[in-house]
C-alpha positions in Angstrom: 230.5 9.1 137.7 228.2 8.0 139.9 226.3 11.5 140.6 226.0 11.6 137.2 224.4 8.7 136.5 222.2 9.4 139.5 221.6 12.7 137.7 220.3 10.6 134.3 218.4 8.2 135.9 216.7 11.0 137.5 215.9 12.8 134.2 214.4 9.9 132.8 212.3 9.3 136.1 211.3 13.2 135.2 210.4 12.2 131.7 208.6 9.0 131.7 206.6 10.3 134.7 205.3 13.9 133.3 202.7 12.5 130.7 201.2 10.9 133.6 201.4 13.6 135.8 199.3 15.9 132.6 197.0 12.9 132.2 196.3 13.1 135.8 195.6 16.6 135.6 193.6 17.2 133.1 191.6 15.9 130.2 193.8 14.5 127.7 194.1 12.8 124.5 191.5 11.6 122.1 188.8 13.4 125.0 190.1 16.5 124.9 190.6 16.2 121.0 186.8 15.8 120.9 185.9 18.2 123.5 188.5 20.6 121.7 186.5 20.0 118.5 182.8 19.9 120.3 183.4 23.5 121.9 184.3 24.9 118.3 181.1 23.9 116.9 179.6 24.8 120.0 181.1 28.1 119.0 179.8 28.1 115.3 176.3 27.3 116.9 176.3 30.7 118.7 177.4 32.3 115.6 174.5 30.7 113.7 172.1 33.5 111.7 169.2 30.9 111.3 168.0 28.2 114.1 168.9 25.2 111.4 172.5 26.0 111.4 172.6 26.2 114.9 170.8 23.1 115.4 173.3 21.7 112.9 176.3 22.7 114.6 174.5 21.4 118.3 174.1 17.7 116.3 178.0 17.9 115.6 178.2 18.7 119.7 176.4 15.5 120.2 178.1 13.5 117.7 181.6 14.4 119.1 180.2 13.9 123.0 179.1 10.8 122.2 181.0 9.0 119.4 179.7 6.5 116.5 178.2 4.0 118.9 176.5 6.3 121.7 173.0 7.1 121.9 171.9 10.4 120.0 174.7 9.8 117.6 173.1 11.1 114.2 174.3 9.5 111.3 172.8 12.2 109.0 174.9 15.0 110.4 178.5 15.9 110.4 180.7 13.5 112.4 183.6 16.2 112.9 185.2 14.3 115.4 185.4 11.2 113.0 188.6 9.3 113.4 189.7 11.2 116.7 188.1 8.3 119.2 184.9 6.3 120.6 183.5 10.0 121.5 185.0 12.2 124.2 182.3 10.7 127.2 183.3 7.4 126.5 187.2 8.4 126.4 187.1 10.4 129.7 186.2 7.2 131.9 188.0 7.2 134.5 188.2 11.4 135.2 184.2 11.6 137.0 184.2 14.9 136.8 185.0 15.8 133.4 182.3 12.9 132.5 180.0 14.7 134.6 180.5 17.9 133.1 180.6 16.0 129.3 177.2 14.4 130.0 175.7 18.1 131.2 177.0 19.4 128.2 174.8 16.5 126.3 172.0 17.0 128.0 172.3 21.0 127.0 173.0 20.2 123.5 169.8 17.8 123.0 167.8 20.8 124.9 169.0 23.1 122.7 167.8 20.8 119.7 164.2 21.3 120.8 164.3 25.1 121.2 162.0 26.9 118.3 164.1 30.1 118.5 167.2 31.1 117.6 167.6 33.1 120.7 166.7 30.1 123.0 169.1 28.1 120.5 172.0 30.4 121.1 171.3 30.7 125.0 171.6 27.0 125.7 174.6 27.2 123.3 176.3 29.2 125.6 175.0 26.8 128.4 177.2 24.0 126.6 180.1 26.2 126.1 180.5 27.0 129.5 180.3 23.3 130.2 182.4 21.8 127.8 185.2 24.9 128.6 184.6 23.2 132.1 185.1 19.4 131.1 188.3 21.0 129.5 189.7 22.0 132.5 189.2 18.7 134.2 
């Protein structure tokens, strides 16, 4: 009786402590949701036949990396991440590196917004795909 309760209490021990053990490694929840859906457009961006729709798909980046609120956010574009949380740099807090990486990501996004080119468009593209598949990871 007693090995088996000893057995139970250490299955729920197991259980309650595994969703922090994920959280701990890795990006989870509403900032993965948004990086998830950031690298998808990122993705759609490179696929772009014409520079607008891959400056399009690079606002839709921004929006999700910086939510509703942040700086950059453009109301006049796509918020594809709408609903999923306060935008996935704000929602990693607390994990530097993945914030690092997210804020790179930014940074490459609003580069790519200035290119004149599709090529240079799809080349820093690929810069914030790498970096987002990065923040991912973390």
């Amino acid at each position: 009786m007693t090995c088996k309760l000893a057995q139970r209490i250490s299955t729920v021990l197991l259980v309650l402590a595994l969703p922090i053990a994920a959280q701990a490694a890795g990006l989870s929840g509403a900032a993965l949701k948004q990086t998830d859906t950031a690298i998808a457009h990122t993705g759609m961006a490179l696929g772009a036949k014409e520079l607008k729709i891959a400056h399009m798909h690079l606002h839709h980046v921004i929006n999700c990396l910086v939510g509703p609120r942040g700086k950059g956010f453009n109301m006049h574009y796509l918020d594809p991440c709408k609903g999923m949380g306060q935008g996935a740099i704000v929602d990693a807090m607390g994990n530097a590196q993945a914030e690092t990486d997210l804020r790179g990501a930014l940074q490459q996004a609003e580069m790519g917004l200035k290119t004149t080119t599709l090529t240079a468009a799809h080349a820093d593209a690929q810069q914030v795909m790498k970096t987002l598949r990065s923040a991912a990871a973390q």
